[in-house]
Every structure is written in structure tokens, then in C-alpha cells.
ROGU-652580 format. One record per residue: residue number from 0; x, y, z negated of N, C-alpha, C, O, CB in turn. Coordinates in nm, 2 decimals. Glycine has a CB too. Layout:
N
(atom NUM; (X; Y; Z); (X; Y; Z); (X; Y; Z); (X; Y; Z); (X; Y; Z))
...
END
This chain:
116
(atom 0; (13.35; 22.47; -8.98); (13.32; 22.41; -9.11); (13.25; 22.28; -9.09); (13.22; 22.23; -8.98); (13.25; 22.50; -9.20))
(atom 1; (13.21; 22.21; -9.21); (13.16; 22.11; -9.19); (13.10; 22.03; -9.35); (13.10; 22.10; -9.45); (13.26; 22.03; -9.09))
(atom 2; (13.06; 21.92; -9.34); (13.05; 21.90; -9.50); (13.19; 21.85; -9.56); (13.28; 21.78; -9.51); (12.92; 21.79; -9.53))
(atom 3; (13.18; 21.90; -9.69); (13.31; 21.86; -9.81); (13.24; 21.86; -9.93); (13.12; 21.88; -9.96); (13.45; 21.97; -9.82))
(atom 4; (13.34; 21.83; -10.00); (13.33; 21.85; -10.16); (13.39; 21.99; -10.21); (13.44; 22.07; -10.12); (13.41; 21.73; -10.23))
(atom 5; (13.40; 22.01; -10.37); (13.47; 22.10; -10.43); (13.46; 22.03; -10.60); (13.38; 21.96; -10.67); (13.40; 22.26; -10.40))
(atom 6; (13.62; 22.13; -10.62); (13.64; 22.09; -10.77); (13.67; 22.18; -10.82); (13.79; 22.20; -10.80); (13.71; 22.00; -10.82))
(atom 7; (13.61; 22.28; -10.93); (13.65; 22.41; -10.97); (13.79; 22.35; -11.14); (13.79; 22.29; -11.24); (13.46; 22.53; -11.03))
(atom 8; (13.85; 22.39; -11.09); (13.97; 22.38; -11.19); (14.01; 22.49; -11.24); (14.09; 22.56; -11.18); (14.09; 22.33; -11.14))
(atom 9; (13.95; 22.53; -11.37); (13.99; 22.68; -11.44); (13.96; 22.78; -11.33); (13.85; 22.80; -11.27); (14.16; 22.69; -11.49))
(atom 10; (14.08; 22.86; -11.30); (14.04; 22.98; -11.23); (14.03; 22.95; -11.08); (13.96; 23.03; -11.01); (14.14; 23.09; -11.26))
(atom 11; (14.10; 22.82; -11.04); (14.12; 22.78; -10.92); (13.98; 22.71; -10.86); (13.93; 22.61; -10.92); (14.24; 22.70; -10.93))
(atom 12; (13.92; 22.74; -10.76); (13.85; 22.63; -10.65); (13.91; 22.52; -10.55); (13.92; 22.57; -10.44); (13.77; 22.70; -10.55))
(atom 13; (13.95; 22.42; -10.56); (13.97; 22.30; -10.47); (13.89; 22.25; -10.41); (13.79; 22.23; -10.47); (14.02; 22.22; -10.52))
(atom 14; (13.90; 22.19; -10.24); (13.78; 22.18; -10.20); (13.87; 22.10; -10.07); (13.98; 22.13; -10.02); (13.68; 22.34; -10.18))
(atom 15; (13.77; 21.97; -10.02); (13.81; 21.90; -9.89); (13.69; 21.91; -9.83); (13.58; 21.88; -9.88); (13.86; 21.75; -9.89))
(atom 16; (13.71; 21.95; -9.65); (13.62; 21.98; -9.58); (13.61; 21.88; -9.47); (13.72; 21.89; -9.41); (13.63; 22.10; -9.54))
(atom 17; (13.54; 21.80; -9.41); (13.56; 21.81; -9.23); (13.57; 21.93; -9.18); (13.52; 22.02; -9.26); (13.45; 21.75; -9.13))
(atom 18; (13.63; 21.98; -9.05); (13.63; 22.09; -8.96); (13.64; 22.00; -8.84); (13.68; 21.89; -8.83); (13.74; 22.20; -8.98))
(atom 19; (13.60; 22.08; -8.75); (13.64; 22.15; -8.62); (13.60; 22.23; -8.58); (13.51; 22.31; -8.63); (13.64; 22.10; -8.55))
(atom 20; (13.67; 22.25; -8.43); (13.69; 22.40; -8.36); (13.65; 22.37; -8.22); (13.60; 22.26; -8.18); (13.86; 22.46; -8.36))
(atom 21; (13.68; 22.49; -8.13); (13.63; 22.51; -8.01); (13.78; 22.64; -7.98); (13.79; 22.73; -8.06); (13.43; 22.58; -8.01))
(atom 22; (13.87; 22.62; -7.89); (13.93; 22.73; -7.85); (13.90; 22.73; -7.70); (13.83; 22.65; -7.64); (14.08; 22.73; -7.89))
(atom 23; (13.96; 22.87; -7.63); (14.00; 22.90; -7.45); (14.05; 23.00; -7.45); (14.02; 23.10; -7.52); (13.88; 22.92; -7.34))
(atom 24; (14.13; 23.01; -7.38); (14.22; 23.11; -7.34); (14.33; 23.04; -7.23); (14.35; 22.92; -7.21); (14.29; 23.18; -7.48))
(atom 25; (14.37; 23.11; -7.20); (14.52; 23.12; -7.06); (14.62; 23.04; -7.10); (14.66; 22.95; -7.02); (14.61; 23.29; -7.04))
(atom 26; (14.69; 23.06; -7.27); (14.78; 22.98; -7.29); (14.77; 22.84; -7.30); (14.88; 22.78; -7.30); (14.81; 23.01; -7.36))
(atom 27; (14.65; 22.77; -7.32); (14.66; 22.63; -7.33); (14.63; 22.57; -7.21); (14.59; 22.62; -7.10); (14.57; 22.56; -7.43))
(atom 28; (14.67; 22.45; -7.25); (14.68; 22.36; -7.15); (14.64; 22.36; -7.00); (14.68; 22.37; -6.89); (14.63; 22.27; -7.19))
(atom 29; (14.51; 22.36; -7.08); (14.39; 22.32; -6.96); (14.26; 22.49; -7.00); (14.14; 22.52; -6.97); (14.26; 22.08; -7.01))
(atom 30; (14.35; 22.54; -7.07); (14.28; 22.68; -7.09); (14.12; 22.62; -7.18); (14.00; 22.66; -7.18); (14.24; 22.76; -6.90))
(atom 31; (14.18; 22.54; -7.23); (14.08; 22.51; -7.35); (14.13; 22.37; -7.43); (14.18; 22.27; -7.38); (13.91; 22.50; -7.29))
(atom 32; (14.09; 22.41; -7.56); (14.09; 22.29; -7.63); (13.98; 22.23; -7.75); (13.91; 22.31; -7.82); (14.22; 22.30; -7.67))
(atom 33; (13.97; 22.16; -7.76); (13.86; 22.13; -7.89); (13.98; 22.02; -8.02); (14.08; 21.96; -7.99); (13.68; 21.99; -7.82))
(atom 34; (13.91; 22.04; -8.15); (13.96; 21.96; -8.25); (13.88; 21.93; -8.36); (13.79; 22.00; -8.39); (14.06; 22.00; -8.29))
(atom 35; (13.92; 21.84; -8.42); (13.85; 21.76; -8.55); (13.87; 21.71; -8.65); (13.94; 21.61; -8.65); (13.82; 21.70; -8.53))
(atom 36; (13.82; 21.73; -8.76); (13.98; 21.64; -8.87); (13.94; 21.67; -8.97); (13.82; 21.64; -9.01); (14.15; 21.70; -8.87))
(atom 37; (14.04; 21.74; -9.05); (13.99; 21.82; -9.20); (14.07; 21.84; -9.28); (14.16; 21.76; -9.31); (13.90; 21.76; -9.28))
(atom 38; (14.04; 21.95; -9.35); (14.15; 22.03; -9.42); (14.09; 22.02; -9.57); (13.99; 21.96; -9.60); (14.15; 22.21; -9.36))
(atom 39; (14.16; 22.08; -9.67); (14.25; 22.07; -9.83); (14.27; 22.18; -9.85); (14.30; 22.26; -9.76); (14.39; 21.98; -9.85))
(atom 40; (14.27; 22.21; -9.98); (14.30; 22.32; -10.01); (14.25; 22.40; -10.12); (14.13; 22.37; -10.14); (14.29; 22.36; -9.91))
(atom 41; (14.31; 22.52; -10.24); (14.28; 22.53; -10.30); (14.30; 22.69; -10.32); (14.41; 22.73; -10.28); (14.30; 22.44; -10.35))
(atom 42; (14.18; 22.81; -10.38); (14.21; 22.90; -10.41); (14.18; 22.99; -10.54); (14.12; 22.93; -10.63); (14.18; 22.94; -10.32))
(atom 43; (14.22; 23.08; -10.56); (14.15; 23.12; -10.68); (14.24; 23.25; -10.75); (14.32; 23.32; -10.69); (14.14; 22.99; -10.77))
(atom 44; (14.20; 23.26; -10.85); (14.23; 23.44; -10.89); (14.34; 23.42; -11.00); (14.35; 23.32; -11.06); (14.08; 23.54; -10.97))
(atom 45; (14.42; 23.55; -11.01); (14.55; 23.58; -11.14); (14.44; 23.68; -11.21); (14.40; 23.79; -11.15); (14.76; 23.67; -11.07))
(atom 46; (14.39; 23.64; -11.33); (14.32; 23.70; -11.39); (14.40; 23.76; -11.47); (14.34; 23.83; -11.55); (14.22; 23.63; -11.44))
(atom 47; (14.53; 23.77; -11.49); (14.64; 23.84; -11.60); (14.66; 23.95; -11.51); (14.68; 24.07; -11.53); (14.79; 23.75; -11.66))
(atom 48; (14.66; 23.89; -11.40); (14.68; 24.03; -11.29); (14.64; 24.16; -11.28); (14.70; 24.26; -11.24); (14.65; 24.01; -11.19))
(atom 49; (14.46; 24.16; -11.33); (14.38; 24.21; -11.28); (14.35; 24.35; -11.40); (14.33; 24.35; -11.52); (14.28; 24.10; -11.23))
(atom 50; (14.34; 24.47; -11.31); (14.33; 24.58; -11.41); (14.15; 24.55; -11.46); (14.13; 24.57; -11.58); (14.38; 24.77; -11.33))
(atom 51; (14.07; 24.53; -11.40); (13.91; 24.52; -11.41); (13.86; 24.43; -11.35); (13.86; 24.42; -11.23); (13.84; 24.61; -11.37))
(atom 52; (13.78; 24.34; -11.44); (13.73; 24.22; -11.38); (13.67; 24.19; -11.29); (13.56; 24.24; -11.27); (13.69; 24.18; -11.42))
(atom 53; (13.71; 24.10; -11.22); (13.63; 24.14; -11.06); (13.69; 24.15; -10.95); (13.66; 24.13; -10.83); (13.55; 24.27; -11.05))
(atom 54; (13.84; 24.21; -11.03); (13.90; 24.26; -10.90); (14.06; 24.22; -10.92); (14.15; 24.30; -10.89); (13.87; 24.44; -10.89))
(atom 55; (14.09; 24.09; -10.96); (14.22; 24.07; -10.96); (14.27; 23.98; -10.83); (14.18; 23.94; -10.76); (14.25; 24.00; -11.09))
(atom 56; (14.39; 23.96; -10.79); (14.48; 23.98; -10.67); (14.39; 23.77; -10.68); (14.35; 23.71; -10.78); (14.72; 24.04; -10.69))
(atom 57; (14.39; 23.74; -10.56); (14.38; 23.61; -10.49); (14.47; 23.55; -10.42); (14.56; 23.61; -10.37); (14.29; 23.60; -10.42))
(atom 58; (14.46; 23.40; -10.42); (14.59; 23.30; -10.33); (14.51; 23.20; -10.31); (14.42; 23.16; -10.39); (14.76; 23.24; -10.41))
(atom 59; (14.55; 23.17; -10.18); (14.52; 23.03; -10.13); (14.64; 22.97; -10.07); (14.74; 23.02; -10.03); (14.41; 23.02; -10.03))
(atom 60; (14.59; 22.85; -10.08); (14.72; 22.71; -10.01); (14.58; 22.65; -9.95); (14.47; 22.64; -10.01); (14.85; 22.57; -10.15))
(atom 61; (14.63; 22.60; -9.82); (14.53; 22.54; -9.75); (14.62; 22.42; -9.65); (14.72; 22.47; -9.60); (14.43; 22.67; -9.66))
(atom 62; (14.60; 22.30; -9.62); (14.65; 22.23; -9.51); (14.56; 22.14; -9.45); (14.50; 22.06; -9.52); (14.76; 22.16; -9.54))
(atom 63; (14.54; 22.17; -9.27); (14.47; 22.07; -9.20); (14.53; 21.99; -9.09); (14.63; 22.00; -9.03); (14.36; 22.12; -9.15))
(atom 64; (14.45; 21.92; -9.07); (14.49; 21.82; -8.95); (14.32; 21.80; -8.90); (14.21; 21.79; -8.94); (14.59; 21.64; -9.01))
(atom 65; (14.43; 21.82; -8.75); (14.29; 21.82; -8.64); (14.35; 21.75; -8.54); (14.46; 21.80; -8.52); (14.21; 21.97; -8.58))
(atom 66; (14.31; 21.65; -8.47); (14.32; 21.58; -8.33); (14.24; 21.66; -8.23); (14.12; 21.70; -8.24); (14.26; 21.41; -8.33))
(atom 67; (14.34; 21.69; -8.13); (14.33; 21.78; -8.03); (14.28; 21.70; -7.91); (14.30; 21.58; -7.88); (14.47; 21.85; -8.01))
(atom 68; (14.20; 21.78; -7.83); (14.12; 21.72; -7.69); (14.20; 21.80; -7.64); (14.28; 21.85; -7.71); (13.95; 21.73; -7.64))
(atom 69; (14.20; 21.84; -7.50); (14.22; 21.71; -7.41); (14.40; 21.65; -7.44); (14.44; 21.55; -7.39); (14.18; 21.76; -7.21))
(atom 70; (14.49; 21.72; -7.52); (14.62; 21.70; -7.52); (14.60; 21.54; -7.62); (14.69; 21.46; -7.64); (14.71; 21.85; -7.59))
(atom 71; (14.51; 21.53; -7.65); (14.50; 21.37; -7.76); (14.61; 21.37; -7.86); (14.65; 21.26; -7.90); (14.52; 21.20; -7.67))
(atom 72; (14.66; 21.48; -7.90); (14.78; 21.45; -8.02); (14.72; 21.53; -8.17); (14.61; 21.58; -8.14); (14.96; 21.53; -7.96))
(atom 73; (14.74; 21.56; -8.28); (14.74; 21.55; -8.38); (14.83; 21.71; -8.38); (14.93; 21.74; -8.33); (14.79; 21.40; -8.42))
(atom 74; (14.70; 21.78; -8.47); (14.78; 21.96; -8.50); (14.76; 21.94; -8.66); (14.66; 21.90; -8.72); (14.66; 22.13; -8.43))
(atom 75; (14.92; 22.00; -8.71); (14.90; 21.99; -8.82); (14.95; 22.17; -8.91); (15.06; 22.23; -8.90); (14.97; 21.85; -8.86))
(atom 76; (14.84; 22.20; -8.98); (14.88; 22.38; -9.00); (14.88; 22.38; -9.17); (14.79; 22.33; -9.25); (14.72; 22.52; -8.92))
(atom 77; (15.01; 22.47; -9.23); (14.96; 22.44; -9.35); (14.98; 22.63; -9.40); (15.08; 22.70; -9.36); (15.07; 22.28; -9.45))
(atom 78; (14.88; 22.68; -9.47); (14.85; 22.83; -9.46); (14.88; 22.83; -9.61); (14.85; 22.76; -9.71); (14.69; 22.87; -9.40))
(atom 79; (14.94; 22.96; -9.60); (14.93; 23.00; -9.81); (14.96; 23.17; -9.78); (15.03; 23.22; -9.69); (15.12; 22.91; -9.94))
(atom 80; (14.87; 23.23; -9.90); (14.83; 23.34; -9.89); (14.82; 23.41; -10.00); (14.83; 23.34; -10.11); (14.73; 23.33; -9.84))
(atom 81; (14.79; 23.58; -10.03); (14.79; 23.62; -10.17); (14.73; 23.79; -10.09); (14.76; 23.86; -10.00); (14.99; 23.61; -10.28))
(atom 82; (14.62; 23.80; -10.19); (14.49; 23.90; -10.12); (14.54; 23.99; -10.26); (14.58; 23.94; -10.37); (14.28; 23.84; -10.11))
(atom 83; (14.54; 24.10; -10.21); (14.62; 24.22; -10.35); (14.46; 24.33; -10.34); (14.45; 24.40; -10.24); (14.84; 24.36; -10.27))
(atom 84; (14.35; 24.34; -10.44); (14.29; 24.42; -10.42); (14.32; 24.55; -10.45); (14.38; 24.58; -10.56); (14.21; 24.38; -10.46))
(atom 85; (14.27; 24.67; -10.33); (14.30; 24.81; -10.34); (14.21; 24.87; -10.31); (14.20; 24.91; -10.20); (14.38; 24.85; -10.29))
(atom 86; (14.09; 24.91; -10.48); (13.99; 24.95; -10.49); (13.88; 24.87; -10.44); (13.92; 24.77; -10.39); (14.00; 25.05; -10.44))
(atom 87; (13.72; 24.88; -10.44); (13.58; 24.82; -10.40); (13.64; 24.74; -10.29); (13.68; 24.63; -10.27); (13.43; 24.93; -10.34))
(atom 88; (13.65; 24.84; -10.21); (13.58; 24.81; -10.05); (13.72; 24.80; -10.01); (13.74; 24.87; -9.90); (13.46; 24.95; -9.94))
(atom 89; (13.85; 24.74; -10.04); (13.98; 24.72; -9.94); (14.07; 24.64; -10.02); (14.07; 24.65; -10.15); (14.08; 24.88; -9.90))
(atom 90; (14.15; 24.55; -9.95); (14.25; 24.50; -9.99); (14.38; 24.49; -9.86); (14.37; 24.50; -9.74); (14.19; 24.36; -10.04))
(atom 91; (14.46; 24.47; -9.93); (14.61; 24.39; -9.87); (14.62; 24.22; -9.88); (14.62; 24.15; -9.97); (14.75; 24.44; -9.95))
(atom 92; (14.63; 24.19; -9.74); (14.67; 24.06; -9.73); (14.80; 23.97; -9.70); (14.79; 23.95; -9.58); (14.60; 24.03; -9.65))
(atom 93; (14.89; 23.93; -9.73); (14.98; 23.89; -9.68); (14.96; 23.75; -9.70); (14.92; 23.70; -9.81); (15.11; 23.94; -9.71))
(atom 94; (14.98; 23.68; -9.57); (14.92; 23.49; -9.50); (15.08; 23.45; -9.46); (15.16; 23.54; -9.43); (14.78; 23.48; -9.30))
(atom 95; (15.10; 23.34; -9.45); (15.20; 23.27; -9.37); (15.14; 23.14; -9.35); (15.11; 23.07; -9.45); (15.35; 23.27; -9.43))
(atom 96; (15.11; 23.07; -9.20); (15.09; 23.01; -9.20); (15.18; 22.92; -9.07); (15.19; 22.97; -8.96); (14.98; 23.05; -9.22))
(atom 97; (15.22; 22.82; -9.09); (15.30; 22.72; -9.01); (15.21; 22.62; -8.95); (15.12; 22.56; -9.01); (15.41; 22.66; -9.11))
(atom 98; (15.26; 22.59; -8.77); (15.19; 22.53; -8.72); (15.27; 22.41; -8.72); (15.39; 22.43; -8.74); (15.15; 22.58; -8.61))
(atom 99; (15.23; 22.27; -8.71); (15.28; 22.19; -8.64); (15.23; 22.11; -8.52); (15.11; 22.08; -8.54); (15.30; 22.12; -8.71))
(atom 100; (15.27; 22.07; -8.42); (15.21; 22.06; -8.25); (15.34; 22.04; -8.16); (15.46; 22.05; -8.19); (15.12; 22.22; -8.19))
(atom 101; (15.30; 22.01; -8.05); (15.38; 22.00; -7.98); (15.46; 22.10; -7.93); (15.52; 22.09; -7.83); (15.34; 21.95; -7.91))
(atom 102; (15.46; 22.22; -8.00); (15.54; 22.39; -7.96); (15.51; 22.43; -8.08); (15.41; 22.50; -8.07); (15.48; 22.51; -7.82))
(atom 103; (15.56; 22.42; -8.23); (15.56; 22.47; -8.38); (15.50; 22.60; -8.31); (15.48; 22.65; -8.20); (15.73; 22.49; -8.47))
(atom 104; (15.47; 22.63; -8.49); (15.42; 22.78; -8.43); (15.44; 22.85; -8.59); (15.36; 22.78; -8.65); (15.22; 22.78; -8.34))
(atom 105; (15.48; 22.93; -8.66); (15.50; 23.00; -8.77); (15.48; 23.16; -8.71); (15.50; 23.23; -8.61); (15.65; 22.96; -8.84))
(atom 106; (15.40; 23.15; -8.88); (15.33; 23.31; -8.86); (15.32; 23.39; -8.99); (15.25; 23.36; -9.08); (15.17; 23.31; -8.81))
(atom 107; (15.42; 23.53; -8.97); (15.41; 23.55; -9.12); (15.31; 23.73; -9.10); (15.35; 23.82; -9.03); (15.61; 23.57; -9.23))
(atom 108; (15.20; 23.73; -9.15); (15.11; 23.84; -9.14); (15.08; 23.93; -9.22); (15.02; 23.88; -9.32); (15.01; 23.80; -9.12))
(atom 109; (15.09; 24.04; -9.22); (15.03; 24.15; -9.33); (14.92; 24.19; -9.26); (14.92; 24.22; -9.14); (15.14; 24.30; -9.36))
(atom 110; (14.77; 24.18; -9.36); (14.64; 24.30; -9.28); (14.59; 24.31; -9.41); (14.59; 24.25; -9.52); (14.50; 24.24; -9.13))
(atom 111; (14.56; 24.41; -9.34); (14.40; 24.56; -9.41); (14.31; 24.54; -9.39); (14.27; 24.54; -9.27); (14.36; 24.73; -9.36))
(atom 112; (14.21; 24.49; -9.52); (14.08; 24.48; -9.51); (13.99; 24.57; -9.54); (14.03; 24.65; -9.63); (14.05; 24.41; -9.56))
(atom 113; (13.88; 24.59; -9.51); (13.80; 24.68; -9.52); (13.68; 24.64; -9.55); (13.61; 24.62; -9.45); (13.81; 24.75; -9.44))
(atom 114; (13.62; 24.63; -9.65); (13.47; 24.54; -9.67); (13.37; 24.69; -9.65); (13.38; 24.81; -9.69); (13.45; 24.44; -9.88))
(atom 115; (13.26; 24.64; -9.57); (13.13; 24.73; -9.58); (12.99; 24.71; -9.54); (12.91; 24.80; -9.56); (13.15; 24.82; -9.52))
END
């Protein structure tokens, strides 16, 4: 994270950040990379959705761009999402998020949360 703004629009939050990161692992390059940049993006709740307040289903749309070390090129990811609450303490998530880079990368994800 880093510093941004925010603009609450009705049910929705909109918000521009700087970021960057720190990765390592085996698959990259040089078995590490760093980036910098900043992401957009906006989330917020279907209040028609929701059996009890508090607890209606969420979505986000999010897109960043980060200039990559040591590869020096430009990653660009754009994420959208919809959180289904099931009960206090659990929800369902389903994310898809698309890379852009020098080897695309698309990801469509279902997970179980568990708050405690």
C-alpha cells in the first residue's frame, strides 16, 4: 500500500493508491522481483441483496500498473470480484483477475472465508 485518496459514491468506495511490492520465488526471472505504480479501483455493497444489514453480498473492480525491477517493463492486472456472505464468520468468494506482462496470466478463483 501506500498513500491515496478516496471517494465514497453512495454505496460504492472509490479510491487511487500508490503501491508497491516485493516478490521471490523459483519462477521469476532472477527469482525475485520488485514493483511500483498504482492502482484504481472501486468497491462496495448490493444493499437490495442483503437479507440483514450488515451482511449484503460485495464487488470490487480494481486495475494496476506497476513497473517491474529487474525485468524494467510495465505489469498491468485488472481484478473484479463479488464476496456472497454465508452467515457472521464466512463467506464465498469468486475473483477473476487478468494479468498483463510479458507471459499474460488469467485467473478465475472460488475461496472460503472464514473470519475469527
Amino acid at each position: 500500500g501506500g498513500a491515496g485518496l478516496s471517494l465514497r459514491a453512495g454505496q460504492a468506495l472509490c479510491y487511487g493508491q500508490s503501491h508497491s511490492d516485493l516478490r521471490g520465488g523459483g519462477g521469476l526471472d532472477k527469482g525475485w522481483e520488485a514493483g511500483t505504480g498504482a492502482r484504481i479501483g472501486c468497491t462496495g455493497g448490493i444493499a437490495a441483496l442483503s437479507a440483514s444489514p450488515g451482511h449484503e453480498p460485495r464487488w470490487l473492480i480494481e486495475q494496476r500498473s506497476l513497473y517491474r525491477l529487474p525485468s524494467s517493463a510495465w505489469a498491468h492486472e485488472l481484478r473484479t470480484g463479488l464476496q456472497l456472505p454465508m452467515g457472521g464468520e464466512q463467506a464465498l468468494r469468486l475473483e477473476f483477475r487478468r494479468e498483463w506482462r510479458e507471459d499474460s496470466l488469467s485467473v478465475l478463483s472460488l475461496g472460503w472465508l472464514r473470519y475469527f
